[in-house]
C-alpha positions in Angstrom: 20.4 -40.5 110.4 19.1 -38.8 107.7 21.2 -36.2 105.4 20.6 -32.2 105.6 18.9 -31.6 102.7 21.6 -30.5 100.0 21.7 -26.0 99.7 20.9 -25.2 96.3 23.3 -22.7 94.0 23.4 -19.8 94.4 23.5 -18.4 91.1 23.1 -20.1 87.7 26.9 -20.2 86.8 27.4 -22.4 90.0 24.6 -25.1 89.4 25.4 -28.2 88.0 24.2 -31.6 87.1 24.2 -33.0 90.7 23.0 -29.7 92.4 20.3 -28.3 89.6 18.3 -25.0 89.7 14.1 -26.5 90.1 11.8 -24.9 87.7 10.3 -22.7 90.2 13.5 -21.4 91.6 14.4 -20.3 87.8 11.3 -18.8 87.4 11.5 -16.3 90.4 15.2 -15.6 89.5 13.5 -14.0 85.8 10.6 -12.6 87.3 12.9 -11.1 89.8 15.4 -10.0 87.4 13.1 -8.5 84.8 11.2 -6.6 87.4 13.9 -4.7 88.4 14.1 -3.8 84.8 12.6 -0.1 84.5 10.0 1.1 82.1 11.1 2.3 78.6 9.2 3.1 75.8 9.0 0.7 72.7 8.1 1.3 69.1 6.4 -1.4 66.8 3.5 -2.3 65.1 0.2 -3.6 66.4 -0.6 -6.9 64.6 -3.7 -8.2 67.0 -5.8 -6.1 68.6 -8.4 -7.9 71.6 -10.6 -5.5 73.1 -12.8 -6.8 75.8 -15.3 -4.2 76.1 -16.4 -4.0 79.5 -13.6 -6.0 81.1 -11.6 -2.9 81.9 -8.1 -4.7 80.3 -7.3 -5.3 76.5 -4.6 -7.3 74.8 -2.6 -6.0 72.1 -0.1 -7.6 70.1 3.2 -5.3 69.3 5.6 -6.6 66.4 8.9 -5.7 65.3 8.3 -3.6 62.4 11.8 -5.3 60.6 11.5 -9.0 62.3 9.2 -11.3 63.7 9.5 -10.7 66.9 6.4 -9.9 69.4 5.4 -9.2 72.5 2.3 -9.3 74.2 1.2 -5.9 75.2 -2.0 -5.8 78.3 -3.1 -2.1 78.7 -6.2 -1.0 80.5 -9.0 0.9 79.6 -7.9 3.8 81.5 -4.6 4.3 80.0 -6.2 3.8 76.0 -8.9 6.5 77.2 -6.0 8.9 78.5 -4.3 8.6 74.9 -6.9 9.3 73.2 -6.4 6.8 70.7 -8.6 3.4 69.3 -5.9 0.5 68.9 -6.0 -0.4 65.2 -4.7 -3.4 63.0 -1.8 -2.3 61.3 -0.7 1.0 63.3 2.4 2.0 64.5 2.6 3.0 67.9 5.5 3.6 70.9 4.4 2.3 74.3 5.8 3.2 77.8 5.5 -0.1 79.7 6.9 -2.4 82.3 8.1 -5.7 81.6 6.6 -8.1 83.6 7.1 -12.1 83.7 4.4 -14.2 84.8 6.3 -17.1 86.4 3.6 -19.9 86.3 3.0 -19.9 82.5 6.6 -18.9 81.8 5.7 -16.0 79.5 6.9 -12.4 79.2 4.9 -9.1 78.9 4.8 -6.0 78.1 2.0 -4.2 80.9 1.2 -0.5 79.1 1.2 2.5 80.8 0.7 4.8 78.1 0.1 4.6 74.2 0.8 7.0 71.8 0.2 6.7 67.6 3.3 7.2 65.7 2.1 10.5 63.8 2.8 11.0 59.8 5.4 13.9 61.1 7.6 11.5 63.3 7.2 8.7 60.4 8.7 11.1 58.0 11.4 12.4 60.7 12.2 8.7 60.8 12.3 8.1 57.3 14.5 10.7 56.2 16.9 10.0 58.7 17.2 6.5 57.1 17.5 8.5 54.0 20.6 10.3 54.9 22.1 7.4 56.2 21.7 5.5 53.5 22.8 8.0 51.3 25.9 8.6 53.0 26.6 4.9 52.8 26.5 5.4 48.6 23.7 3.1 48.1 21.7 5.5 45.9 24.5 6.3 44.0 24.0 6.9 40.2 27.3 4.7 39.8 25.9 1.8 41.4 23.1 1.5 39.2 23.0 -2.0 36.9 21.7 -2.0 33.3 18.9 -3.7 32.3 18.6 -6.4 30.0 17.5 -5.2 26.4 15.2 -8.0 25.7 15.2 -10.5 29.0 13.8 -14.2 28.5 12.2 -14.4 31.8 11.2 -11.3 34.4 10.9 -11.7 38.3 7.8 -10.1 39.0 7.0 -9.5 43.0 3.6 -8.0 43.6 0.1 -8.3 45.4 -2.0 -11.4 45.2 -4.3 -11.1 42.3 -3.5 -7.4 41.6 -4.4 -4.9 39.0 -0.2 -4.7 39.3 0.0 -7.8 38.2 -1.9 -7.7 35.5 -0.8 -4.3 34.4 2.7 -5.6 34.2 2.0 -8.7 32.6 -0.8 -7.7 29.9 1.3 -4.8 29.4 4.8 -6.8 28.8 3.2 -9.4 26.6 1.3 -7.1 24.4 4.8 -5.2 23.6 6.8 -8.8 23.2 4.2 -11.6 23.4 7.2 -14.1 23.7 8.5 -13.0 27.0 8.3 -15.1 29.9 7.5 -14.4 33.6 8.2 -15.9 37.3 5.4 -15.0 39.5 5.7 -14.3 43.0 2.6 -13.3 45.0 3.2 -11.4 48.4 1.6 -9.0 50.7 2.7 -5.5 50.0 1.0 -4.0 53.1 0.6 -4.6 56.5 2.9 -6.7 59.0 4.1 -9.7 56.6 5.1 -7.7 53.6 8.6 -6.9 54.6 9.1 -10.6 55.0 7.0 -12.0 51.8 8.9 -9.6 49.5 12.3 -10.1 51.0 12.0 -13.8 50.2 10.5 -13.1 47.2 13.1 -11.3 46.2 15.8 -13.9 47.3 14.5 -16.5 46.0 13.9 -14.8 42.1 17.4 -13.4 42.7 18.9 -17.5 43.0 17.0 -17.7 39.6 19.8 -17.9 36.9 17.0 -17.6 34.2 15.3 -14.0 35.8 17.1 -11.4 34.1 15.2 -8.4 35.7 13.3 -8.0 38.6 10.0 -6.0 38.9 8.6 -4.7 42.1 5.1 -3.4 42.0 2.7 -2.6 43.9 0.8 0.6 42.1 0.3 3.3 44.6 -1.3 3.7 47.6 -0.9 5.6 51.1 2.4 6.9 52.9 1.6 4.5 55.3 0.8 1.5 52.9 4.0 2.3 51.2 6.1 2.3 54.9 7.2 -1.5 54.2 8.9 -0.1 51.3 10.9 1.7 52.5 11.9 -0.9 55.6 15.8 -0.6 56.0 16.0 -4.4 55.4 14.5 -4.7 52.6 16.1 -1.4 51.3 19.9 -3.0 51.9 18.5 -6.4 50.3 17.6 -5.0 47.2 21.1 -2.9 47.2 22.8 -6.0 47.5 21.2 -7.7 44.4 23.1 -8.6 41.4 19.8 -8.6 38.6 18.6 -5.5 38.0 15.6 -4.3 39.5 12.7 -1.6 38.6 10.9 -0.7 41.4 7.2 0.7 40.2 5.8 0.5 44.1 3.9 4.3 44.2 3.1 7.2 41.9 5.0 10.6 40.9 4.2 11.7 44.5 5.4 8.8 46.6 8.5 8.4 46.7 10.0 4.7 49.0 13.3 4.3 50.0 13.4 1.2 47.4 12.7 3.6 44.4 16.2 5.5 45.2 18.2 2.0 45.8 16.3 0.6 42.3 18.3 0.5 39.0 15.5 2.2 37.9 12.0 3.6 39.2 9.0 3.2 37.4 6.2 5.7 37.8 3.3 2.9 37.3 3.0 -0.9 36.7 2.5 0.3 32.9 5.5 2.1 33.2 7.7 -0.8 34.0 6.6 -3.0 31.8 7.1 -0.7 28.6 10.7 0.1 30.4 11.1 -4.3 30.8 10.6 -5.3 27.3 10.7 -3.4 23.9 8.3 -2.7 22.0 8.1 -5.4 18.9 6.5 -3.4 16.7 8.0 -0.2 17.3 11.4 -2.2 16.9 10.1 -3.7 13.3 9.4 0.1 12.6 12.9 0.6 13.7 14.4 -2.1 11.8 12.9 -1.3 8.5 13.9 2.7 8.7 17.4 1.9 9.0 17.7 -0.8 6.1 15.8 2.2 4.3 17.9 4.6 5.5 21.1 1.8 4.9 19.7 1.6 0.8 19.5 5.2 0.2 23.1 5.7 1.9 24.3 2.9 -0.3 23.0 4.2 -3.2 23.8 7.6 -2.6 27.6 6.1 -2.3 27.4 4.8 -5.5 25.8 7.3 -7.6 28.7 9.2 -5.9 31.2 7.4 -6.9 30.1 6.7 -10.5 30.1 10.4 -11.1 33.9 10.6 -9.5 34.8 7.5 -12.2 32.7 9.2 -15.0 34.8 12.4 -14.1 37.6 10.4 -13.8 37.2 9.4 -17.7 36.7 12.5 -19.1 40.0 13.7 -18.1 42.4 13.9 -21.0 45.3 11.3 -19.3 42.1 9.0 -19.8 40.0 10.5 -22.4 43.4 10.2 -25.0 46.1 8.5 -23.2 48.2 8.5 -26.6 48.6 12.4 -26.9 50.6 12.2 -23.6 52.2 9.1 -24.5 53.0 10.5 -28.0 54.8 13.5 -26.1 56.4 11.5 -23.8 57.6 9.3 -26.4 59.4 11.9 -28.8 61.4 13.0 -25.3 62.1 9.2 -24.4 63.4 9.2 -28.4 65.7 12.4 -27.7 66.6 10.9 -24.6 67.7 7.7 -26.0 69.5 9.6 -29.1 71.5 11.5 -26.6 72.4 8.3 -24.8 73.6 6.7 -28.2 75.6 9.6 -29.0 77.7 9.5 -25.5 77.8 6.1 -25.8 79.8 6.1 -29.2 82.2 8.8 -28.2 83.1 7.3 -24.9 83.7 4.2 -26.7 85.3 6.2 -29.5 87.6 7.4 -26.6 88.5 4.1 -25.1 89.1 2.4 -28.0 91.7 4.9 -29.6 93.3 4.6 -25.7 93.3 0.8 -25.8 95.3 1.1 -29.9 97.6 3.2 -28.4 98.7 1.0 -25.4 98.6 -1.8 -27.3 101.5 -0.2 -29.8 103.5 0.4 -26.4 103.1 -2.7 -25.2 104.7 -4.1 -28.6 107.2 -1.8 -28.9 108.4 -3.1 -25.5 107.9 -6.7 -26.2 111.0 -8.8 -26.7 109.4 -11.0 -29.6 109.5 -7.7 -31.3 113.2 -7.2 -30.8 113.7 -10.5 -32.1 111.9 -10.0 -34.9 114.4 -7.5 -35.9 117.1 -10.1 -36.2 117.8 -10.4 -32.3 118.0 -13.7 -30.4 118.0 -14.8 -26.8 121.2 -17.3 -25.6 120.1 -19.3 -22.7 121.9 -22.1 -20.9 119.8 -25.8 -20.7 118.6 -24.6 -17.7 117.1 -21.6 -19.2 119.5 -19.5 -17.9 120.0 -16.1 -20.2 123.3 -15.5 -21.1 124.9 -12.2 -20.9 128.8 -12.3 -20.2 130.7 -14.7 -22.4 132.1 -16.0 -19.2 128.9 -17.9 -18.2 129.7 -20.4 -21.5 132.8 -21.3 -21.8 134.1 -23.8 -24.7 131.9 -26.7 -25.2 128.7 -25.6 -23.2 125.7 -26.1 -24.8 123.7 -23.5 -25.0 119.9 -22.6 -27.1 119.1 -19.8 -29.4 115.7 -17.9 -28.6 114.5 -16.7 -31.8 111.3 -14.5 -33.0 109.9 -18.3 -34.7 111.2 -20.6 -32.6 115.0 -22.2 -31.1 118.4 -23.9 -32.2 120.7 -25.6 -30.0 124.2 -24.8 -30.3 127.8 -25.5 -28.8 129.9 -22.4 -27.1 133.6 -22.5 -29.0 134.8 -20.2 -25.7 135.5 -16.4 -25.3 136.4 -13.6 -28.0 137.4 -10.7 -26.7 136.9 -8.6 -30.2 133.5 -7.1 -29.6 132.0 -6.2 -33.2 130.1 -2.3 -33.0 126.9 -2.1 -33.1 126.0 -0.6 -36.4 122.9 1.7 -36.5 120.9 -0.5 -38.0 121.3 -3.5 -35.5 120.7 -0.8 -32.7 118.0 -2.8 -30.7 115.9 0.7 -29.6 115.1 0.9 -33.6 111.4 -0.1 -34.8 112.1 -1.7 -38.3 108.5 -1.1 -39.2 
């Protein structure tokens, strides 16, 4: 017997390796699901237009305006004669369609049902909205803004392929500074690619240690040649950038959303390259005027100041130094007089104190007693004797006299005390 054939998964999430989903199954699943999908309107820009005069049905191509990302868009004659409008290369446009998937070939499109150009007025709506946001986000904030370089060794230059921008900048640039140096990148700056050209243009001069400023130029044109400029990706991009970057992209009147985010906005090509690079010469010019203005400040300085020494001189301290020294001498003299004069009393003084004590101090000295005829009796030990008691017979004993001693030999006591006459009186000063 032969197996029932096997039943196939319901949905994707239950197929698997033994019970797969056929290519044909698949394909009615998408073209199932996206045709319950209901129309909406889409906004983009057309990139490829095909119209097949006569065949009643032409092809347009509709890109993201930000990414590559397309769709291809059928639309009959009918519906392009209702709008009113002849499909053009480059034009932004919404469209109400229908997503349809054609399950044979695989591919998905986008079948028009009307068409509508994307007026300057809605453009502008759109714009400043972007603006506001942006804005509120701080990105054109004054604070934000880097300084440039005053002279840079090599400038990032983004601008059209073999443009008068181009050489505006360059000729410009070198003429001011002939040594400065330049990296080159050639993009589109209009139409579909530019958003993209100049974004990697602008990464890839921004991974450039060397490029010290950036220029972006383009050099004018219409609001809707200036639209990639003012792409929100490309707007946060250049934010984002750590060198510095001039934007010189339209005239006075335009104004992109990358000349607000720039460090600084240049009015023309010209323009940026004078605000790039000084001028040489003008800087020589520069140079020169301040050593001359640096010579006659010096020299003022010193004429100056040799007047303030000359006046200096003629003073009289400095014109005759000895008339002031001559006065200050005869007081110095006085002075010193004076100090003499104290001097030799005060040592008058002391020395008349110093006699005086000196007389008292003799008076009271018992060499001078002895002198008078007194002596001192002291035992060997040098014991002074003042009681006949302390030598009895036969102790020896030594005389202290004014000149010298004699040793002698105690014969004992005698009571018989001889007065003291009043000239052996010890208190009196034989001088």
């Amino acid at each position: 017997m032969t197996e029932p054939p096997q039943q196939l998964a319901a949905t994707a999430a239950e197929t698997t390796p033994e019970n797969p989903w056929p290519v044909r199954l698949l394909s009615v699943n998408v073209r199932d699901y996206i045709n319950r999908m209901s129309p909406l309107w889409v906004i983009g820009e057309l990139v490829q237009v095909n119209m097949r005069r006569g065949a009643g049905l032409h092809f347009l191509t509709l890109r993201d305006t930000d990414t590559d990302a397309s769709f291809t868009v059928p639309v009959r004659e009918n519906v392009l004669q209702q709008s009113g409008m002849e499909p053009t290369q480059g034009a932004t446009v919404v469209v109400r369609c229908k997503p349809t998937f054609w399950s044979k070939r695989g591919t998905l499109q986008l079948e028009a049902s009307d068409i509508r150009p994307v007026g300057l007025g809605e453009l502008l709506a759109r714009l400043e909205k972007l603006k506001r946001t942006l804005a509120a986000e701080g990105l054109f904030d004054r604070g934000r803004k880097k300084p440039l370089p005053f002279l840079p060794h090599t400038i990032g230059l983004i601008c059209g392929r073999a443009s008068a921008a181009e050489r505006d900048v360059v000729v410009n640039a070198e003429k001011r500074w002939p040594a400065v140096r330049f990296e080159i990148r050639e993009v589109a700056v209009q139409g579909t690619k530019a958003v993209s050209e100049v974004s990697a243009a602008l990464r890839e001069l921004e991974a450039r240690p060397e490029v010290e400023v950036i220029i972006i130029s383009r050099g004018g044109g219409s609001m809707e040649d200036l639209l990639p400029f003012s792409d929100e990706s490309l707007v946060r991009l250049a934010a984002g950038a750590a060198t510095p970057i001039i934007s010189a992209i339209g005239h006075e009147v335009d104004t992109p959303l990358l000349d607000l985010v720039a460090d600084v906005r240049a009015s023309t090509p010209t323009d940026a390259a004078k605000i790039a690079v000084p001028d040489m010469m003008a800087e020589r010019e520069h140079v020169e005027l301040a050593r001359t203005r640096l010579r006659s400040a010096l020299r003022a300085r010193i004429d100056r100041d040799a007047q303030n020494l000359q006046a200096l001189r003629s003073r009289p301290v400095f014109a005759q130094p000895h008339t002031m020294l001559g006065a200050r001498s005869d007081e110095l003299r006085s002075q010193m007089s004076m100090v003499r004069t104290i001097i030799h009393a005060r040592l008058q003084r002391a020395g008349d104190e110093i006699t005086h004590l000196r007389r008292q101090a003799r008076s009271l000295s018992p060499l001078e007693t002895m002198r008078r005829g007194y002596a001192a009796v002291q035992l060997s030990d040098g014991t002074v004797i003042t009681d006949p008691v302390s030598a009895p017979d036969g102790t020896r004993l030594s005389i202290r006299m004014a000149e010298g001693r004699i040793g002698a030999v105690s014969t004992g006591s005698d009571d018989r005390t001889a007065p003291v006459g009043p000239t052996d009186s010890p208190e009196e000063d034989p001088a």
